[in-house]
VEXSE-546652 format. One record per residue (C-alpha): x, y, z. Coordinates in Angstrom, 1 decimal. Each point is the difference from the previous one (the first is absolute). Layout:
% residues N
R       c1       c2       c3
R        X        Y        Z
...
//
This chain:
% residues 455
R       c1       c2       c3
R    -23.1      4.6    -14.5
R     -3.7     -0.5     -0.2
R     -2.3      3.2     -1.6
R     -0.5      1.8      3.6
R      0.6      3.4      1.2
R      2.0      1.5      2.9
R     -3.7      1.2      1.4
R     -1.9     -3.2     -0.4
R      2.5     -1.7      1.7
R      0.1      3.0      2.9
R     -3.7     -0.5      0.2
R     -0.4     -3.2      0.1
R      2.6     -0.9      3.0
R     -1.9      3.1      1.4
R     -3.0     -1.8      0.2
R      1.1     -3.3      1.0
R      2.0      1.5      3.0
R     -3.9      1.7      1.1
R     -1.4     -3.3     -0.8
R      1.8     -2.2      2.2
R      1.2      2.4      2.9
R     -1.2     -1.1      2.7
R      2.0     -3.6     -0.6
R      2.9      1.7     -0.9
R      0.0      1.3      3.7
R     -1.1     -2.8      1.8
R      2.2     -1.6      2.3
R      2.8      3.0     -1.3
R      1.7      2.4      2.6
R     -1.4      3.0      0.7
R      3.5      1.6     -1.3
R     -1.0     -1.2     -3.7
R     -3.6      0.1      0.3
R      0.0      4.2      0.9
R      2.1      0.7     -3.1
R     -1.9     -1.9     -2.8
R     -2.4      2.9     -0.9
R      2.3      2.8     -0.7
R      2.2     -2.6     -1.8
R     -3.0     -0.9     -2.4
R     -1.3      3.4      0.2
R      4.0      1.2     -1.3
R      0.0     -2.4     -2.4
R     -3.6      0.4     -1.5
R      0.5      3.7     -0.4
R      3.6     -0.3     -1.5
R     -0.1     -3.3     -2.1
R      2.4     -2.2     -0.9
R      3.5      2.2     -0.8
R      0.1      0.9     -3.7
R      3.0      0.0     -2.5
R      1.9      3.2      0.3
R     -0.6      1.0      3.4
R      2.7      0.5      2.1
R      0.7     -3.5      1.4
R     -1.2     -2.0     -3.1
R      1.5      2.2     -2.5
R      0.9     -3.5     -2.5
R     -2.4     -2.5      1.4
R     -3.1     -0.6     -0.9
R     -2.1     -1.6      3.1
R     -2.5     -1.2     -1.7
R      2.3     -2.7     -1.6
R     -0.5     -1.9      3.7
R     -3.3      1.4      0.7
R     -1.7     -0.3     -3.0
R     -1.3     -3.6      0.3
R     -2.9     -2.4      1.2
R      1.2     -1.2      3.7
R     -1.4     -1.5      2.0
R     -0.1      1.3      4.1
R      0.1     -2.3      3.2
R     -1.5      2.0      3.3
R      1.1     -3.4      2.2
R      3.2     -2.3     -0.2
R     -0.8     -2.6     -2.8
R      0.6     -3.4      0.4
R      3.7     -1.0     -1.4
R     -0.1     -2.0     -3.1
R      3.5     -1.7      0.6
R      1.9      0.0      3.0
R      2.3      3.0     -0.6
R      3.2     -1.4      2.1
R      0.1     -3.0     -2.0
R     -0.4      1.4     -3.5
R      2.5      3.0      0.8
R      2.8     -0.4     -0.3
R      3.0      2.0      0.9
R      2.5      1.1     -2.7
R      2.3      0.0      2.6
R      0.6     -3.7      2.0
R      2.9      1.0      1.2
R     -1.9      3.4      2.1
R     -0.9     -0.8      3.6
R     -2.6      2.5      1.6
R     -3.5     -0.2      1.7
R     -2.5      0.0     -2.2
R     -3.1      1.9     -0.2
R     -2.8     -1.2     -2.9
R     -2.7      2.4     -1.4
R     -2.4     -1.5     -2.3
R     -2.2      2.4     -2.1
R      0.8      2.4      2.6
R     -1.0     -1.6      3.4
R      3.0     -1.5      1.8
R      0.1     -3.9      0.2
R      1.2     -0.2      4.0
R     -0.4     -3.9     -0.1
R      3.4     -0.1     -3.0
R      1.7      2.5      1.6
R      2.4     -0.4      1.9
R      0.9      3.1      2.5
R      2.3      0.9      3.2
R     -1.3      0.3      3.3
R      1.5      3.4      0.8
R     -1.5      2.1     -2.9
R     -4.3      0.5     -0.6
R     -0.8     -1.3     -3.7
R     -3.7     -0.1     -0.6
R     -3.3      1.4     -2.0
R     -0.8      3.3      0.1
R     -3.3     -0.7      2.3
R      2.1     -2.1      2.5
R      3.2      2.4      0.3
R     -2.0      3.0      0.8
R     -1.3     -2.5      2.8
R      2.9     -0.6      1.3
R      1.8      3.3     -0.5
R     -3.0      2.0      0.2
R      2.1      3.6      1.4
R      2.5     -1.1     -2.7
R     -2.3     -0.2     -3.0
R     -2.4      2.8      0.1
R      3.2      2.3      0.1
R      1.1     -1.1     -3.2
R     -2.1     -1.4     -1.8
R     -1.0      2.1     -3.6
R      2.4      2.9      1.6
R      2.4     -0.2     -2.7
R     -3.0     -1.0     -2.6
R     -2.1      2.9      0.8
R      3.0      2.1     -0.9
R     -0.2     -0.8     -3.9
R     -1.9      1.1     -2.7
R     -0.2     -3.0     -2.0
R     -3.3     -1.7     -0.2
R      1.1     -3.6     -0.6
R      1.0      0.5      3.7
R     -3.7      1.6      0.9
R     -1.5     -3.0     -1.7
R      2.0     -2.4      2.2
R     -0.5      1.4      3.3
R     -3.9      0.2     -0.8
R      0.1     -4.0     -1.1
R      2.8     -1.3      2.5
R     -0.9     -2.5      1.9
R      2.8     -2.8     -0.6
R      3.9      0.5      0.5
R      2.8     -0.3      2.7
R      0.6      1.7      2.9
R      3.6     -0.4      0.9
R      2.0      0.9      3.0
R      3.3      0.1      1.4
R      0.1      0.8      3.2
R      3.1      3.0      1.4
R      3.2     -1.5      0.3
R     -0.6     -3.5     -1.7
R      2.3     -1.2     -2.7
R     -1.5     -2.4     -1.9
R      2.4     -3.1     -0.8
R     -1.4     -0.6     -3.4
R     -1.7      1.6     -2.9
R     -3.6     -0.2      0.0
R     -1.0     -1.2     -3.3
R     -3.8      1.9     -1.1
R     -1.3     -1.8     -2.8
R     -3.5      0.7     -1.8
R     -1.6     -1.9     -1.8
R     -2.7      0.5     -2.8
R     -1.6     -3.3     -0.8
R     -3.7     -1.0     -1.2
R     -1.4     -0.7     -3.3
R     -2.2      3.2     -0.4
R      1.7      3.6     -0.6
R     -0.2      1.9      3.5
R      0.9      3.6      1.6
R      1.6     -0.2      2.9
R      0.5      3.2      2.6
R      2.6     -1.4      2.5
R      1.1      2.6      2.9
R      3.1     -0.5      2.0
R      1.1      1.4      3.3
R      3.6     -0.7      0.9
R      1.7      1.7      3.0
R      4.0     -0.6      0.7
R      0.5      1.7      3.7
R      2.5      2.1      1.9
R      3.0     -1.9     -1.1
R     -0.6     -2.9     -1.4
R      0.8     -2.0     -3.4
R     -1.5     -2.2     -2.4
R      0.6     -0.8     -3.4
R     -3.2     -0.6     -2.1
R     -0.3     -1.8     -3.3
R     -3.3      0.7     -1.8
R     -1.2     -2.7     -2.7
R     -3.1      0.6     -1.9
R     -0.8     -2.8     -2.4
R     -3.0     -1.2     -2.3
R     -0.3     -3.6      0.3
R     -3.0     -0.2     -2.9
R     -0.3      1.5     -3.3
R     -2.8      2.3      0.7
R     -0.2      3.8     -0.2
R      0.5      1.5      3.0
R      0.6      3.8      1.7
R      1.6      0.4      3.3
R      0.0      3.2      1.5
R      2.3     -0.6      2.7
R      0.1      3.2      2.9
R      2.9     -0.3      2.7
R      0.7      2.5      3.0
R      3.4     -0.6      1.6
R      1.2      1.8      3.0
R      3.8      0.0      0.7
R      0.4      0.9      3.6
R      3.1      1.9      1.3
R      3.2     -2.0     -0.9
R     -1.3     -2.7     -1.6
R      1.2     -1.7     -3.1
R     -2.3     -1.8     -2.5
R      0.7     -1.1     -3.5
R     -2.5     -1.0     -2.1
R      0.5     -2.0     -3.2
R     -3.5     -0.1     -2.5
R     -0.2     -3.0     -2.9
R     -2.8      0.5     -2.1
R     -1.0     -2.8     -2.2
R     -3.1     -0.1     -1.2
R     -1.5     -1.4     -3.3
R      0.1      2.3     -2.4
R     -4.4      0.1     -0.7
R      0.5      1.6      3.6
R      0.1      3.1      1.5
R      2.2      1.4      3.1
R     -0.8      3.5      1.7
R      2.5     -0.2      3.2
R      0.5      3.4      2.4
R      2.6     -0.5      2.6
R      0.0      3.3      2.3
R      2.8      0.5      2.9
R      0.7      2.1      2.6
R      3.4      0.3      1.5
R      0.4      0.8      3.0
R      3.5      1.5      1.7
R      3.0     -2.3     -0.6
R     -2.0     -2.9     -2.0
R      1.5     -1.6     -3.3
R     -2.1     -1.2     -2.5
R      0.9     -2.0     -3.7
R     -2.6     -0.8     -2.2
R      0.4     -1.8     -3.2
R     -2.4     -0.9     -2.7
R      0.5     -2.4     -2.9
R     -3.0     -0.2     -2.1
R      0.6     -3.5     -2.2
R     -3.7     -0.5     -1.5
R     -3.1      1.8      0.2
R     -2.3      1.9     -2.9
R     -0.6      3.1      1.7
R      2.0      0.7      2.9
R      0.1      3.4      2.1
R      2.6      0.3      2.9
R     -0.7      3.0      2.6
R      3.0      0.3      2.2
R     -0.5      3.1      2.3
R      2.2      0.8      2.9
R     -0.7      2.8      2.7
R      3.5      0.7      2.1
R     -1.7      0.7      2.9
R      3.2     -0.2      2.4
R      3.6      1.3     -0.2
R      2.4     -2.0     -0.8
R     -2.1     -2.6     -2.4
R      1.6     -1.5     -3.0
R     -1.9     -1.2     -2.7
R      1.4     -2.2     -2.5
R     -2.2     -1.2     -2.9
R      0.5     -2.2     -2.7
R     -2.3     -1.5     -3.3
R      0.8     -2.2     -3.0
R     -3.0     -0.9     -2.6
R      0.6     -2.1     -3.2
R     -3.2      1.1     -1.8
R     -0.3     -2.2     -3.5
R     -3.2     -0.7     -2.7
R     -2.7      2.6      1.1
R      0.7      0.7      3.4
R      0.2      3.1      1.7
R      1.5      0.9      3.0
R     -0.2      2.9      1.8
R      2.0      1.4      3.3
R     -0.9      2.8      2.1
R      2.3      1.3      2.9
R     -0.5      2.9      2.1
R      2.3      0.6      2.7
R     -0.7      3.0      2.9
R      3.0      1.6      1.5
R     -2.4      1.2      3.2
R      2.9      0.7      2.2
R      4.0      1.0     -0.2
R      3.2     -2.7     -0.1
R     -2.0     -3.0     -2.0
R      1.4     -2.0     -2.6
R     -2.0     -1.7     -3.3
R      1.7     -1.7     -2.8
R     -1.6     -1.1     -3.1
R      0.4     -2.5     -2.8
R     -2.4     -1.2     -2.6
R      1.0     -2.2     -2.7
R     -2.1     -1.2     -3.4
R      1.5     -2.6     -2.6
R     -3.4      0.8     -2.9
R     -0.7     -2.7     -2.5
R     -2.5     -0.5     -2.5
R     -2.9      2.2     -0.3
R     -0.2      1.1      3.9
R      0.1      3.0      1.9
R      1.9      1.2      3.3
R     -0.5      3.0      1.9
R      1.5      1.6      2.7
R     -1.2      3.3      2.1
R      2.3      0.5      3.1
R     -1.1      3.1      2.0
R      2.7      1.6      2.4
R     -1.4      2.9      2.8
R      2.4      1.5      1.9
R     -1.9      2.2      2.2
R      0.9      3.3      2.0
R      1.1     -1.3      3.3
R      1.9     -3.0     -1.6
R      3.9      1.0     -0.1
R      2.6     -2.3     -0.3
R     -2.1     -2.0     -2.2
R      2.0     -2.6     -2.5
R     -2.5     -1.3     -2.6
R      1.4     -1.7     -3.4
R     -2.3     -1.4     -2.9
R      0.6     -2.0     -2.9
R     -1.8     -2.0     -2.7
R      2.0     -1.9     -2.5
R     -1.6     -1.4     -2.9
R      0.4     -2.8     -2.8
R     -2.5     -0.5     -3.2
R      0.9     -3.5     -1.9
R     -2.4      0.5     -2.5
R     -0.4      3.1     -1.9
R     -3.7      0.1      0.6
R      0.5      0.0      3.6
R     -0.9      3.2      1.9
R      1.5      1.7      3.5
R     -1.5      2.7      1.6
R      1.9      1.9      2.7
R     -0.5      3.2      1.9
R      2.2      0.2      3.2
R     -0.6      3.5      1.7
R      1.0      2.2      3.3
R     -1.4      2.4      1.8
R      2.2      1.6      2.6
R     -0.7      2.8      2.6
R      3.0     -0.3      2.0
R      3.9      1.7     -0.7
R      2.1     -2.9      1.8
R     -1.0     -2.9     -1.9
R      2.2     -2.9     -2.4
R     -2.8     -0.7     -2.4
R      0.1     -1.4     -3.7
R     -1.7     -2.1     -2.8
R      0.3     -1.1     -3.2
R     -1.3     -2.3     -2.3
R      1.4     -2.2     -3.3
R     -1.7     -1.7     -2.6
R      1.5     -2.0     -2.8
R      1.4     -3.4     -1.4
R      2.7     -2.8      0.3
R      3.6      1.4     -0.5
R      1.2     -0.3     -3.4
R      3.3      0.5      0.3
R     -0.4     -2.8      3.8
R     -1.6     -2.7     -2.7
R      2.8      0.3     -2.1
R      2.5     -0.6      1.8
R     -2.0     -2.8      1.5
R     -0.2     -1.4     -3.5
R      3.6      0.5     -0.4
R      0.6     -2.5      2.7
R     -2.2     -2.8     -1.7
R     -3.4      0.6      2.0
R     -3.0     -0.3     -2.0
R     -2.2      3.0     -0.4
R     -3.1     -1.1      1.9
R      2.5     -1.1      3.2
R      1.9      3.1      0.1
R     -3.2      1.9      0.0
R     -1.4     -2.7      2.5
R      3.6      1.2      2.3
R     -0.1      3.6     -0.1
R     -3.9     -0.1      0.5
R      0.8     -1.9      3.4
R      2.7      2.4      0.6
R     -2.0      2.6     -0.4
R     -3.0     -1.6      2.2
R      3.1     -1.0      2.7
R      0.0      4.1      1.5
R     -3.3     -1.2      1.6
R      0.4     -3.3      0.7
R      2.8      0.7      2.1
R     -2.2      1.9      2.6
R     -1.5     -2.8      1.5
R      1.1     -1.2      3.2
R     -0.9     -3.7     -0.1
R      2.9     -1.6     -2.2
R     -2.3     -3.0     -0.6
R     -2.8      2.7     -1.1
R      2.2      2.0     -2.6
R      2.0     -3.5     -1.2
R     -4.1     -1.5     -1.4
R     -0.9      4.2     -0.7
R      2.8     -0.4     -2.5
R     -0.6     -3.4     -1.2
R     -4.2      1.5     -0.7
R      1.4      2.8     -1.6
R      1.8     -1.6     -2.7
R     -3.1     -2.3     -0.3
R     -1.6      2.6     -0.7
R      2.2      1.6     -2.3
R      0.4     -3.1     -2.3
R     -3.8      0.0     -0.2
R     -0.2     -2.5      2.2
R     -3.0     -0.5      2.6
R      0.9      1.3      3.5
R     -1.8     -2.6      1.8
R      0.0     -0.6      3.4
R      2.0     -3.2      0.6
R     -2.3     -3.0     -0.5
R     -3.1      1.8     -0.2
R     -2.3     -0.9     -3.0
R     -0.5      3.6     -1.2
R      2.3      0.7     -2.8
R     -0.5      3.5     -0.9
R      0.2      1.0     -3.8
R      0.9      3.4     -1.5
R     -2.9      2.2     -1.0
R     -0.1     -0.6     -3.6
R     -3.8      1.7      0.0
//
């Protein structure tokens, strides 16, 4: 981390959002244009969030922030064509695929359905106009977190994604984002994705550095789950480990809808996960999942905060850690069970492995209930391999590293088992061990082989 402070840093991406304002907005929706000033305003009075407050209690921000990037206003010209260099750890996975380089979506390598609307921001609130402006920043303007601020003031590149009610999409839809260029760069990508009145999709979300250059994406998405909709929603995060990842996913839920979310976090310096979920509808049943393999220096950081808004909803909750070397995890779930919300059924849990005895966890899972009628619990473990499971592995003539190599996959399995595209969890588990032999977790063929953090 270079010798700046959390105020010069403030300041300065102050003033470069005054100087260049007027071609941030040009040729943007009126929806994003109207809300840039408070954003900048919030974020310029509040700063970037500080160590110890409430939501960054372990993590310093400045680790991501605290760095010379560089800042594109308009869609750069690509350096390598992203299909062909990409590609997918996963040969086998047939979906439509949608390509985001360095934030702006690549509509000429995607590949998309008819039936659904997958597009730039600037062209989807075209062509759902109605459907846009109610929705757009409504979940954002909710949170008090200024990363968020900063990225509705600076969006101007990202997907808007829609499925219209009643459509079931045949295949997954494969999102995958690209960082690529030989110059480090910030990048503010906003997302708008809208499932509607019973429909179901299944979306697989890439993101991927395809150079060696330091880079910090602060990645914002809105998703709307209309009544009695189902949506699952699987994240893999690979970046190199130079890079920075700041990625918010807010839902709503509306009556009836399912939603699974699962994040495994391979690679990646800094990386902060923001999962919030608002159960807006009775009858919604959230069910979220994460798995990060932190190793060298990393440090990896997941926020959850889930709303119980209304009575007879269902969450379920299971983070997992396997620590090595000198890295760091966190975890901060946040449970509210508000006044009105009876019958509420809300479970929490983060499980924890340290390899290395200089690896640290951090985990605070917490609820708050105001209602009588409620199934509600959480709970958290930290610790090591099982002494007495490795010795009765060695018993039985397996070597020490491949025992601990089995019950580390065993223990990673709870997760993988959650996904719903067998192909998907078959290569999820062949990364993991990858990764877990200190392996890169490259993509297939592509040509970036990501190192561990050894600095």
């Amino acid at each position: 981390m270079e010798n700046v402070s959390s105020v010069g840093i403030k300041d300065k991406l102050t003033a470069l959002y005054r100087q260049y304002a007027a071609q941030i907005a040009d040729g943007m929706p009126d929806a994003m244009n109207r809300v840039r000033e408070s954003a900048i305003s919030h974020f310029d009075a509040a700063g970037l969030p500080k160590k110890g407050c409430e939501r960054y209690r372990f993590t310093e921000i400045m680790t991501a922030f605290g760095h010379a990037y560089g800042y594109s206003i308009s869609q750069l010209a690509a350096t390598a064509d992203s299909q062909t260099v990409f590609r997918c750890a996963v040969p086998d996975l047939d979906t439509y695929t949608i390509i985001i380089n360095n934030g702006w979506i690549d509509l000429k390598n995607s590949t998309l359905p008819a039936y659904i609307v997958a597009t730039g921001l600037a062209e989807g609130a075209q062509i759902k106009p109605e459907l846009f402006a109610a929705n757009y920043n409504r979940l954002a303007t909710q949170k008090d977190d200024t990363t968020i601020s900063l990225n509705t003031a600076f969006a101007r590149s990202g997907l808007f994604l829609y499925i219209p009610d009643n459509v079931v999409v045949d295949k997954p839809i494969q999102i995958v984002n690209v960082l690529t260029g030989s110059n480090a760069l910030m990048v503010n990508q906003r997302n708008l994705i809208v499932a509607g009145h019973g429909s179901q999709a299944k979306i697989v979300i890439c993101d991927h550095t395809l150079s060696n250059s330091q880079f910090l994406l602060n990645n914002v998405t809105e998703t709307v789950l209309g009544a009695n909709s189902q949506l699952d929603c699987y994240c893999i995060q690979n970046l190199n480990d130079r890079s920075s990842q700041i990625s918010t996913l807010l839902i709503e839920q509306n009556a009836d809808s399912q939603l699974l979310a699962n994040t495994l976090t391979l690679h990646g310096g800094f990386v902060r996960n923001n999962v919030e979920v608002l159960m807006a509808g009775q009858n919604a049943e959230a069910n979220i999942y994460g798995l990060s393999l932190p190793a060298g220096h990393q440090h990896i950081d997941n926020f959850t905060y889930i709303d119980h808004a209304v009575p007879k909803c269902t969450s379920y909750e299971l983070y997992k850690n396997v620590l090595n070397d000198e890295s760091v995890g966190v975890f901060s779930g946040y449970v509210l069970v508000r006044p009105d919300a009876q019958k509420t059924n809300a479970m929490q849990s983060n499980k924890n492995i340290c390899i290395s005895p200089t690896a640290k966890m951090y985990t605070k899972p917490q609820l708050e209930i105001y209602a009588d009628d409620v199934k509600c619990s959480h709970g958290a473990t930290v610790g090591q391999l099982d002494e007495s499971a490795l010795f009765y592995m060695r018993q039985r003539c397996i070597g020490e590293e491949e025992a601990k190599m089995m019950l580390m996959s065993a223990f990673a399995h709870e997760v993988v088992r959650t996904i719903r595209i067998p192909v998907l969890a078959e290569r999820y588990a062949e990364m993991i061990e990858n990764r877990l032999r200190g392996r890169h977790a490259a993509c297939g063929d592509c040509f970036m082989k990501c190192e561990r953090n050894k600095g």
